[in-house]
C-alpha positions as CSV (number, residue, x, y, z in Angstrom):
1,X,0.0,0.0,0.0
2,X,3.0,2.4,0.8
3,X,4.8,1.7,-2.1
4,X,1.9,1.9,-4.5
5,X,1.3,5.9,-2.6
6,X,4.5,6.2,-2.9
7,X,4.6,5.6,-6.7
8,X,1.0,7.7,-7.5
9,X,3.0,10.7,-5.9
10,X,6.0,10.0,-8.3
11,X,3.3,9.4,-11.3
12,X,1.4,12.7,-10.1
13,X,4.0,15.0,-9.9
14,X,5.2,13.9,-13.6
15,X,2.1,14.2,-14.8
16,X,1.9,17.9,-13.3
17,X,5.6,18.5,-14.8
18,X,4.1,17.5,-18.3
19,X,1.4,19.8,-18.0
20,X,3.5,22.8,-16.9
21,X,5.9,21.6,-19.7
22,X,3.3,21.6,-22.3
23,X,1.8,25.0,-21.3
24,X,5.3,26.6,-21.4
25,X,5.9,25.4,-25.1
26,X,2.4,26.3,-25.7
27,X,3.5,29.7,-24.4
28,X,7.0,30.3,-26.3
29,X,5.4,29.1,-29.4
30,X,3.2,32.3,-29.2
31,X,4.6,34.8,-28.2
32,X,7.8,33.5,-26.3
33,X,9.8,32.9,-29.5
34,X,9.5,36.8,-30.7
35,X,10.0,38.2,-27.0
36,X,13.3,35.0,-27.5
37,X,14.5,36.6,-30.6
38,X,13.8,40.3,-29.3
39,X,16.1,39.2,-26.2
40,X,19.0,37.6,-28.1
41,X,19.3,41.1,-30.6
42,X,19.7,42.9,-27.6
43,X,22.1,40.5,-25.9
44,X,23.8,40.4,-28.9
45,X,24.2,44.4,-29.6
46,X,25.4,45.0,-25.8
47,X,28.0,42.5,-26.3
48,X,29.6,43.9,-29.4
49,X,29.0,47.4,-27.9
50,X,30.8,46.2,-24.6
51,X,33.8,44.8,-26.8
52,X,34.4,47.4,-28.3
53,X,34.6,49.6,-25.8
54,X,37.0,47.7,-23.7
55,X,39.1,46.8,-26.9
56,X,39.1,50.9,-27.7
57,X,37.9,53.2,-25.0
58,X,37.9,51.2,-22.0
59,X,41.2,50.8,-21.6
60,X,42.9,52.7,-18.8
61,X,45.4,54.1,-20.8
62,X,43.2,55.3,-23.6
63,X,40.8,56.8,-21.5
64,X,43.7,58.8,-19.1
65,X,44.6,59.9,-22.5
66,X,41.7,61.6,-24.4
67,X,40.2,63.1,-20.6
68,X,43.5,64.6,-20.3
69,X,43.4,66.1,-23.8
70,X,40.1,67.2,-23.8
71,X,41.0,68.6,-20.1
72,X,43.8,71.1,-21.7
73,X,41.7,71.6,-24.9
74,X,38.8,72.9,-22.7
75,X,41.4,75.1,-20.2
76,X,42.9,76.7,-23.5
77,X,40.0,77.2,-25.3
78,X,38.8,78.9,-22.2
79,X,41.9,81.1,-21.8
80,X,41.5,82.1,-25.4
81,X,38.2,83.0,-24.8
82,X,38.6,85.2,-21.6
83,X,42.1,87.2,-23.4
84,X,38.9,87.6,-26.3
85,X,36.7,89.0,-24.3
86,X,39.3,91.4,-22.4
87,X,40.1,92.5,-25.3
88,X,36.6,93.2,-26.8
89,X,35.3,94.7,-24.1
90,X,38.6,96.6,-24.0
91,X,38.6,97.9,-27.8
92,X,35.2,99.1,-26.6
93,X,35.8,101.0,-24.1
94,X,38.8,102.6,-26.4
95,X,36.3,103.2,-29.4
96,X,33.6,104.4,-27.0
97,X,36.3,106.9,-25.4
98,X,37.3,108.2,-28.6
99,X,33.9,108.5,-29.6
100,X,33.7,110.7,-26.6
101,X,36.8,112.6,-27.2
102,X,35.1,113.1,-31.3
103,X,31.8,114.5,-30.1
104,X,33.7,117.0,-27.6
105,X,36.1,117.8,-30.4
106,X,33.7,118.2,-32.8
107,X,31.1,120.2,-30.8
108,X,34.1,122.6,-29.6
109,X,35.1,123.1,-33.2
110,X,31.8,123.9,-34.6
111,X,30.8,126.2,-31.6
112,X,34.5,128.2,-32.4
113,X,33.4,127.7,-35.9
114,X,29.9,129.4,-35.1
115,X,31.1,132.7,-32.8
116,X,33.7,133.0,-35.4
117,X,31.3,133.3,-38.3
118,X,28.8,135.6,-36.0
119,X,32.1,138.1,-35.8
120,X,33.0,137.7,-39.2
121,X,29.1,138.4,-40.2
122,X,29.5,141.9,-38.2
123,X,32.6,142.9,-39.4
124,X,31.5,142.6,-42.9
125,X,28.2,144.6,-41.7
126,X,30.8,147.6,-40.9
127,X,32.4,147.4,-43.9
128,X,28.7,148.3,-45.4
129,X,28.6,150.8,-43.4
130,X,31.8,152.3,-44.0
131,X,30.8,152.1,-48.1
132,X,28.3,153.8,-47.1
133,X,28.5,157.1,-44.8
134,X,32.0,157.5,-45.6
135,X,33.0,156.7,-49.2
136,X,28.7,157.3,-50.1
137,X,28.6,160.7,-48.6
138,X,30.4,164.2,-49.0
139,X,31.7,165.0,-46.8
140,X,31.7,161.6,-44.5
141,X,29.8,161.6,-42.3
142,X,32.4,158.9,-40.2
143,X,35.7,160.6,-38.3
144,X,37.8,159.0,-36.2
145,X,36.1,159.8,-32.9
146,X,33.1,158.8,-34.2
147,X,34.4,155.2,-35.5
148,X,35.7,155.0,-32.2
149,X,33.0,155.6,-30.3
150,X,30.7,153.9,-32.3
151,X,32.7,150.6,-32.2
152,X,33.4,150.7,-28.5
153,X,29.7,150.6,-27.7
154,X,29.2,147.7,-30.6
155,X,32.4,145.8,-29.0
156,X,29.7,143.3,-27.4
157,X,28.2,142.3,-30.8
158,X,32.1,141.0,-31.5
159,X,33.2,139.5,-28.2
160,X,35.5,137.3,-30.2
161,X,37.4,140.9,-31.5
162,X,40.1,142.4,-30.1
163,X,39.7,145.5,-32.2
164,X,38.9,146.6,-35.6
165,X,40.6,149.2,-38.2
166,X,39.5,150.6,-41.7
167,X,42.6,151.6,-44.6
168,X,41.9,153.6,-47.0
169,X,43.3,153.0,-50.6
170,X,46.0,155.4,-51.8
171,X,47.7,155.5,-55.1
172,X,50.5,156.9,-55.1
173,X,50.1,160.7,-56.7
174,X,47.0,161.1,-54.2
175,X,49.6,160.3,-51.5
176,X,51.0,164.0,-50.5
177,X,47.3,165.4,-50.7
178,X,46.3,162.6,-48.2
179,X,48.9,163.5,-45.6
180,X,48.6,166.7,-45.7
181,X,44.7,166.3,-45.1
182,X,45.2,163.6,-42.0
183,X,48.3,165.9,-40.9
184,X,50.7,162.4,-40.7
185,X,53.3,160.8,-43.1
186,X,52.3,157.3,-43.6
187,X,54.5,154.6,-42.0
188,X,55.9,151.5,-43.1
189,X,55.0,148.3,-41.1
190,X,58.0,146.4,-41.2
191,X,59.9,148.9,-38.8
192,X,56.8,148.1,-36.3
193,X,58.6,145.8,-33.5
194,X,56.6,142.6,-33.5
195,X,57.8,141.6,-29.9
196,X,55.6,142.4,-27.1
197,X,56.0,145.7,-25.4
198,X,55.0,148.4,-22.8
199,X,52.4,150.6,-23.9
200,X,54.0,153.8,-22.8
201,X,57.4,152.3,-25.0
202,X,55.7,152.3,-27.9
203,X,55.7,155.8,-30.1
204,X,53.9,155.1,-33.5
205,X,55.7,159.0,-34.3
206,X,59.0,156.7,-34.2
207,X,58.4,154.4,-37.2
208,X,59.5,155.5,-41.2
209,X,57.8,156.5,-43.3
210,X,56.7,154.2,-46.0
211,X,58.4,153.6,-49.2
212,X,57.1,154.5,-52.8
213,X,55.3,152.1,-53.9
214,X,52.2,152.3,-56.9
215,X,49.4,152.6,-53.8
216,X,49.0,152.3,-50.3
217,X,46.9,151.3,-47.4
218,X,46.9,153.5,-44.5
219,X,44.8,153.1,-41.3
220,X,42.9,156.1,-41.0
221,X,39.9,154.6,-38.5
222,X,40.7,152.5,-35.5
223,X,39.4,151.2,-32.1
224,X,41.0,152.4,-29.4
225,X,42.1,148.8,-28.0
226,X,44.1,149.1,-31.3
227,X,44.8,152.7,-31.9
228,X,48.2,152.3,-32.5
229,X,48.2,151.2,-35.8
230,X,46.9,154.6,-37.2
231,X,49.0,156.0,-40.0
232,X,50.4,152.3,-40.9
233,X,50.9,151.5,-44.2
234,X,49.7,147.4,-44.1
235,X,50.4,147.2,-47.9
236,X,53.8,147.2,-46.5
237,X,54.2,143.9,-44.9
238,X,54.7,140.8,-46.9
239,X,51.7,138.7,-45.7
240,X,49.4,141.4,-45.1
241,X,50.1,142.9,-48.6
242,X,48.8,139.5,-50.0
243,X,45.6,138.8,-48.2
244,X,44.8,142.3,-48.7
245,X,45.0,141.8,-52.4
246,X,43.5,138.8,-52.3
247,X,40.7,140.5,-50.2
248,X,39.6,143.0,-53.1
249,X,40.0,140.3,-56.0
250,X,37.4,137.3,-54.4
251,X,35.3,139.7,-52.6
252,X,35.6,137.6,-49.4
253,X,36.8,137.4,-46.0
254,X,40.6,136.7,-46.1
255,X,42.5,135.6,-42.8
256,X,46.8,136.6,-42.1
257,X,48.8,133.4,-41.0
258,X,49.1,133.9,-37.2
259,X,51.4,136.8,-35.8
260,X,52.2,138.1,-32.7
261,X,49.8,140.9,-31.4
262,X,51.4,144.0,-30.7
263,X,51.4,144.9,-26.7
264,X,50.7,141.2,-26.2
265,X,52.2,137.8,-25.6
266,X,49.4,136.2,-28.0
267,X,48.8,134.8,-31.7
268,X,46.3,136.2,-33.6
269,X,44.8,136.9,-37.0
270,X,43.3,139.7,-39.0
271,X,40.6,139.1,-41.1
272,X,39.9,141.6,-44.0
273,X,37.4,142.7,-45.8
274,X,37.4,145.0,-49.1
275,X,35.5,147.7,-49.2
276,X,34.3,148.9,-52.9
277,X,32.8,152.6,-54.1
278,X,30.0,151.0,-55.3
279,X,27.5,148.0,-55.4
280,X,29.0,144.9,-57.4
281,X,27.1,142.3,-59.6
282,X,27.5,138.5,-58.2
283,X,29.8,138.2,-61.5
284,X,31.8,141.0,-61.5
285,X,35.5,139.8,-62.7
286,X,38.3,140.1,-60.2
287,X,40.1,143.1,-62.3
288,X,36.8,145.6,-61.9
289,X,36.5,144.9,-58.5
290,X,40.3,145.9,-57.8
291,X,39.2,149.4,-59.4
292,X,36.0,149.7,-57.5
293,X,38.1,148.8,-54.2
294,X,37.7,151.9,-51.9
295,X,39.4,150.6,-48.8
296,X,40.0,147.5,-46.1
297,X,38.8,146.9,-43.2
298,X,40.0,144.5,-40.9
299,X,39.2,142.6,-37.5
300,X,41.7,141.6,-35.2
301,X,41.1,138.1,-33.6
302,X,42.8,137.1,-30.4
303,X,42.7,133.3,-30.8
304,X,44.2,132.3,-27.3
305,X,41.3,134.9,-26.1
306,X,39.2,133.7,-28.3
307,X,39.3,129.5,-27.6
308,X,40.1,130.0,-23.8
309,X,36.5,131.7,-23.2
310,X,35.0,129.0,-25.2
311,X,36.8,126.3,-23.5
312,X,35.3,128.3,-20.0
313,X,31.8,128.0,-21.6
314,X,32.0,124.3,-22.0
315,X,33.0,122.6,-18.7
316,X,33.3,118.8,-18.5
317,X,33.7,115.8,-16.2
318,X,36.2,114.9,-19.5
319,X,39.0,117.4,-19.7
320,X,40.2,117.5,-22.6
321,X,43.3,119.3,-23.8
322,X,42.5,121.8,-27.2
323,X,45.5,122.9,-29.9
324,X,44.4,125.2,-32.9
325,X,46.8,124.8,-35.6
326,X,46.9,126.3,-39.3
327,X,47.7,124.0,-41.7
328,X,48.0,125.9,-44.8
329,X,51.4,124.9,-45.0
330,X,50.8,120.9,-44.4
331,X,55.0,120.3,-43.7
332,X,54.8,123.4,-41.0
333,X,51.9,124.0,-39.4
334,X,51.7,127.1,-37.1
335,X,50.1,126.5,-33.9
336,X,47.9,129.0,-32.7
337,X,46.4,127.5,-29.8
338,X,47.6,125.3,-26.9
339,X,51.0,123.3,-26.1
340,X,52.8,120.7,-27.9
341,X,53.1,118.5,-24.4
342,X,52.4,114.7,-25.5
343,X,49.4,113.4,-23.5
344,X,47.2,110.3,-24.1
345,X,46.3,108.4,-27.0
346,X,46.0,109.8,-31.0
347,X,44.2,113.5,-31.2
348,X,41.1,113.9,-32.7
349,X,41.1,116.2,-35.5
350,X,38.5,118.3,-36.3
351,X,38.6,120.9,-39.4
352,X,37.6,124.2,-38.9
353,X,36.4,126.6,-41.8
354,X,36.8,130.2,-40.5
355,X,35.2,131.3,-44.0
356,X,38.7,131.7,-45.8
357,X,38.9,128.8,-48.6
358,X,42.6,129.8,-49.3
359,X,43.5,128.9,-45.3
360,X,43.3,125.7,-43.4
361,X,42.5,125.5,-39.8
362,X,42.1,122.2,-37.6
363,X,41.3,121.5,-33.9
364,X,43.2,118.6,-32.3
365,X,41.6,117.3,-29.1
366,X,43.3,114.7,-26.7
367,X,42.8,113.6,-23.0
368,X,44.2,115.2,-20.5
369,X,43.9,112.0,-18.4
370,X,45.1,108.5,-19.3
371,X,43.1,106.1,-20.4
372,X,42.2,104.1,-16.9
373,X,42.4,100.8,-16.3
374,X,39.8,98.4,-17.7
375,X,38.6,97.1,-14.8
376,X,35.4,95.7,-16.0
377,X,36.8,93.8,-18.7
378,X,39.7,92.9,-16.3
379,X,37.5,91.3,-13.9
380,X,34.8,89.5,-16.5
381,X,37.7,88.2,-18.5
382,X,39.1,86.6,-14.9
383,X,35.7,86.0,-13.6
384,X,35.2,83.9,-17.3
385,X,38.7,82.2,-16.4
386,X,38.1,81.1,-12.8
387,X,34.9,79.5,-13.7
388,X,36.0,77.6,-16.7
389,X,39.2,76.7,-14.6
390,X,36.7,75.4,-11.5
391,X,34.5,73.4,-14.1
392,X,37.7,71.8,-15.3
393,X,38.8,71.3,-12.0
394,X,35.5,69.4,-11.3
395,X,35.5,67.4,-14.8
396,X,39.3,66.5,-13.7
397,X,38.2,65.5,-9.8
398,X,35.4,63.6,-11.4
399,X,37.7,61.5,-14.1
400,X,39.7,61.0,-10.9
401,X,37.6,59.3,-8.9
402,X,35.6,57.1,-12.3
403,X,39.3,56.3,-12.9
404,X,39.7,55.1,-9.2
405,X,36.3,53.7,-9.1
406,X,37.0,51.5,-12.4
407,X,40.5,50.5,-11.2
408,X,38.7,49.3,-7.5
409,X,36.1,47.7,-9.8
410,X,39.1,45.7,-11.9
411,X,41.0,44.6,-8.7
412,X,37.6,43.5,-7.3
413,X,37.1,41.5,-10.5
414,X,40.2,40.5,-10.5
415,X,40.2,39.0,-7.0
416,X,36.7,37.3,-8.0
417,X,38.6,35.6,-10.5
418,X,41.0,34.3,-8.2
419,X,38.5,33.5,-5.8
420,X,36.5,31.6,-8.1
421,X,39.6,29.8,-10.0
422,X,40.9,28.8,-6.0
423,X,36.7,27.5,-5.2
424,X,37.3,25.7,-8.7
425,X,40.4,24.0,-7.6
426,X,39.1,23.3,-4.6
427,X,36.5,21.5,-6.5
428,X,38.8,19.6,-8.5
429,X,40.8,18.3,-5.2
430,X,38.4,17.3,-3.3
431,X,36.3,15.1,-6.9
432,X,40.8,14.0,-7.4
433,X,41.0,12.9,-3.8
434,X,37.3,11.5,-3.4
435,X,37.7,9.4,-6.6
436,X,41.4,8.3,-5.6
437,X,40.1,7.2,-2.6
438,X,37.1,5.5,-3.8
439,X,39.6,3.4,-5.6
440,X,41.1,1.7,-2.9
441,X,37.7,1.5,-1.1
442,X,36.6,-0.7,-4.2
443,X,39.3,-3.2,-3.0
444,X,38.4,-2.8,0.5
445,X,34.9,-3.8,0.1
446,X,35.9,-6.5,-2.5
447,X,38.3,-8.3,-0.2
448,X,35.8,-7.9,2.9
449,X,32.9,-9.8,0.0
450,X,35.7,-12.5,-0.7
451,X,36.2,-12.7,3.2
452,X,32.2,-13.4,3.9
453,X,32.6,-16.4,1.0
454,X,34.7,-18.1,3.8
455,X,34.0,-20.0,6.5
456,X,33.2,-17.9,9.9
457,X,31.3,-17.8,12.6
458,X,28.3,-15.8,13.3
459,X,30.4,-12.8,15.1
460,X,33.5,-12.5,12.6
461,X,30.4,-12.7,10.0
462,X,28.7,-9.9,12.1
463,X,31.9,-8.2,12.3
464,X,32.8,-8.6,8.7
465,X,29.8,-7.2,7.4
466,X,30.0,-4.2,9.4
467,X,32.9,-3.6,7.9
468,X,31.6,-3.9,4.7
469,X,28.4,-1.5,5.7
470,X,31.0,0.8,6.8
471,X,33.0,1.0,3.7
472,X,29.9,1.1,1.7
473,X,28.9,4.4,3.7
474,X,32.1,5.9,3.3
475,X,32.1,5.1,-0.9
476,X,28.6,7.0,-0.6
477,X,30.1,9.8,1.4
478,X,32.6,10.1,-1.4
479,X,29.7,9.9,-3.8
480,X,27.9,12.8,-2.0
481,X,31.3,14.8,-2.7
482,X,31.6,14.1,-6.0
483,X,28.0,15.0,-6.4
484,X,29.0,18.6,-4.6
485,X,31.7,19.2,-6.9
486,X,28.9,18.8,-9.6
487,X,26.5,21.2,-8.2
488,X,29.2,24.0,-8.4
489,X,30.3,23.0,-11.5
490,X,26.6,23.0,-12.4
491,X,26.7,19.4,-13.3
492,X,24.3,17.9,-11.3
493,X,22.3,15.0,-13.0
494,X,19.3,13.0,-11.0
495,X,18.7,9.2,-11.4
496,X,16.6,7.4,-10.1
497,X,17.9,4.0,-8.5
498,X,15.8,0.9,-6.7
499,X,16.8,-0.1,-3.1
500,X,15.4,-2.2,-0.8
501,X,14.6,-0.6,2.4
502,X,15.1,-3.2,4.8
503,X,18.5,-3.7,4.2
504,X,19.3,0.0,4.0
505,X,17.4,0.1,7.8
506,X,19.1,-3.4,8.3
507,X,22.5,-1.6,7.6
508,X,22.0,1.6,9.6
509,X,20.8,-0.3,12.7
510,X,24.1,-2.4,12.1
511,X,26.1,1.2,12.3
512,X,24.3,2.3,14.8
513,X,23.6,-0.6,16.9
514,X,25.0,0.7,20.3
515,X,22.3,3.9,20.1
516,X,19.6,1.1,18.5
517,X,20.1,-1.4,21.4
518,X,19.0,1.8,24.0
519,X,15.6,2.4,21.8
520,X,12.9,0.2,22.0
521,X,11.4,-0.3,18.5
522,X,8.7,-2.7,17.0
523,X,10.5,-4.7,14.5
524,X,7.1,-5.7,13.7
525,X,5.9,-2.3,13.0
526,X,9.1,-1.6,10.4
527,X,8.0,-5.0,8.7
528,X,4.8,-3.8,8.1
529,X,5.4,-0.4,6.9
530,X,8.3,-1.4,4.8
531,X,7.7,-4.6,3.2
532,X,8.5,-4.4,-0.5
533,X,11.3,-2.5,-2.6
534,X,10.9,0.8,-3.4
535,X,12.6,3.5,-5.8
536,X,15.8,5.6,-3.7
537,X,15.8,8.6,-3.5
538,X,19.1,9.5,-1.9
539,X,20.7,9.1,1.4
540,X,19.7,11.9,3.1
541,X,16.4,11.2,2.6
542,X,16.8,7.6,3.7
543,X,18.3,9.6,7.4
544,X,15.7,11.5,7.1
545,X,13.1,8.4,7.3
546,X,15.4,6.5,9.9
547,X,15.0,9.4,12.3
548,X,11.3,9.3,11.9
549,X,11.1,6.2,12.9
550,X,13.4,6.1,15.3
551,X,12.1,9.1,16.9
């Protein structure tokens, strides 16, 4: 009855096996097999994707390699970058300052450009009016005391003026009628001391008389800031001879190259103005307007004066330092304004047109300060710097520790290995030794059969036969070793083997006879539970069962 439960469990739980069997291949040939094929591309693509980057990146070597280069690549890079930035952000600053310095320059030029032309505009006005109550009326109806009174309460209309003077045209035979009607000989201005002097030094009644020329131009009205050139000839100086001439033949404003003002320490410039008998057509040709010329009359211009009050109207954060040059003569330009002292940077020049297209004027503008310190660009370019320098610091850290963390990971593996090579030896000993001494065993147990073919007693047989027991436990001992070794080798293979259970019992009772002898137990009772063959299982199982019962 036991052995027939016994084998319905064995034929149930195979039946169950084929059922779970059947539904699993029922299963993969659905669905199974794609999800299978799905599986082994993957399998497949992580392998080749792991070869290759342990045969070509994962090496140590080649990976120290391209993170260091891409660690001085990103650091020099970065150090381009930041000089690139100082030096945008420097370049502008340096264009916006000389934008600055243009629109200063510029505005300074046109406002001296502006006051210039307002005086200019007035002197020509008196010129008019000399036309026209002195050489347009008989007898004129302008003296000197009138010119001068007349121009001394004007003198705010031409703050840029230091004076004005009208000379009357002589020719030569009218030149002894004229002196005897002013009562003085006309003087010649090359005699007239250009340096700076003492008002009560100077004695106009000193100079000589002028030479004979074909005409000359006497001052005969004056200012009284300039007085003192009354009965000068100034067709008898070189450069004031030609812009005069020039004067009458365009019909313009002319301006002198600069000269030093008498009385003064300054430069300055006339500017001249013909005045003609009678009205002129716009295209009157430059010989009829030199016989219609009645006169000249002149404006003197203190440019020092002149640019300093300017400068005084026009106060800046910016200073800025001004020079006024003329440039007529491009390889020697005279300076009129200002000091040749080297400051800052290139000038900005600005052209000036004082109305005189023969005569060049510009306005050269620099600093007076240095150009500071770019401290904004300094510290954005650094600022730029230290944080690339930090990230590559933290790239570099990080490499570091994956490098250490990967090297770790490759000494761990490596000690795996060892470990699992040593367990695998281990293995092979202890299957070497068990089946080396399973050999002699195999004798043992042979010689102890032979002995039980010969004639002993009851006890030797006894004794003989436990022997034999013994051995046979041992060569299963051995067995169970081998079959350990197969386990971690993953070589396990189940079989199933008949035994009969009364002479496995029979044989542990035999071994264990001393313990058996102390416990009472039915030998009935095992003879009716165990009474036929049945199919081992293993020895542990068959322990298992002896305790059972013998518990």
């Amino acid at each position: 009855m036991s052995r027939c439960w016994f084998l319905s469990l064995i034929s149930l739980n195979s039946l169950s096996n084929g059922v779970i069997m059947t539904t699993k291949t029922g299963w993969l040939d659905d669905g199974g097999r794609i999800f299978m094929k799905l599986w082994d591309l993957i399998s497949e693509s992580g392998y080749k994707f792991h070869h290759h980057y342990s045969q070509y990146i994962g090496s140590r070597k080649v990976r120290k390699n391209w993170w260091r280069k891409l660690l001085w690549a990103w650091i020099g890079f970065w150090i381009a970058a930041s000089v690139w930035v100082f030096w945008y952000m420097n370049s502008q600053a340096y264009e916006k300052r000389k934008e600055t310095l243009a629109s200063m320059c510029d505005e300074r030029a046109r406002m001296l450009q502006d006051q210039f032309n307002v005086s200019m505009n007035h002197i020509q006005a008196m010129s008019v009016l000399i036309s026209t109550f002195h050489h347009g009326k008989n007898p004129s109806a302008i003296d000197q005391n009138t010119f001068a009174r007349y121009t001394e309460r004007t003198a705010f209309e031409r703050p840029l003026t230091s004076g004005v003077a009208y000379a009357v045209r002589v020719r030569h035979s009218e030149r002894e009628q004229f002196e005897n009607e002013q009562g003085w000989t006309i003087k010649r201005m090359d005699d007239v001391d250009q340096t700076p002097v003492h008002e009560d030094e100077y004695d106009p009644a000193g100079l000589e008389p002028s030479p004979v020329q074909e005409e000359y131009a006497p001052v005969i009205f004056a200012q009284d800031t300039v007085a003192h050139v009354i009965s000068v000839d100034v067709l008898s100086g070189k450069e004031d001879r030609e812009n005069v001439l020039r004067a009458r033949e365009l019909g313009k404003g002319v301006l002198t190259a600069p000269f030093p003002l008498l009385k003064t320490n300054r430069l300055g410039v006339i500017l001249t103005f013909a005045v003609y008998k009678r009205d002129l057509p716009p295209n009157v040709s430059p010989m009829e307007r030199i016989q219609a010329t009645a006169g000249y009359f002149g404006g003197v211009f203190d440019i020092e004066s002149l640019i300093e009050k300017l400068l005084q109207q026009l106060a800046s954060k910016q200073t800025i330092l001004v020079n006024v040059y003329d440039t007529t003569n491009i390889s020697d330009p005279i300076s009129m304004y200002g000091s040749n002292m080297s400051t800052d940077g290139q000038p900005h020049i600005s052209a000036l047109n004082f109305g005189d297209p023969f005569r060049r004027h510009e306005m050269h503008c620099r600093f007076k300060q240095k150009l500071p310190w770019p401290w904004i660009a300094i510290t954005t370019s650094i600022g730029i710097l230290v944080i690339a320098l930090l990230i590559g610091q933290i790239f570099h850290a990080t490499m570091n520790r994956i490098a250490k963390v990967e090297d770790g990971y490759h000494q761990m593996m490596e000690l795996k290995k060892r470990a699992e090579a040593a367990d695998v030896a281990k293995s092979q000993f202890l299957a070497t030794v068990s089946h080396e001494i399973r050999t002699p065993m195999n004798g043992v147990l042979g010689m102890l059969r032979m002995l039980l073919d010969t004639d002993l007693d009851e006890t030797q047989q006894e004794y003989v036969r436990t022997a034999r027991d013994s051995g046979k436990a041992l060569v299963s001992l051995m067995n169970e070793v081998l079959d350990q070794a197969k386990i971690e080798s993953g070589k396990l293979e189940l079989e199933a083997v008949c035994f009969d259970l009364r002479a496995i019992l029979d044989d542990v009772l035999s071994l264990f006879s001393g313990k058996s002898r102390g416990v009472k137990v039915s030998h009935l009772k095992l003879n009716h539970v165990y009474s036929s063959p049945s199919c081992k299982l293993g020895p542990r199982s068959q322990e298992h069962m002896v305790a059972q019962v013998l518990g």
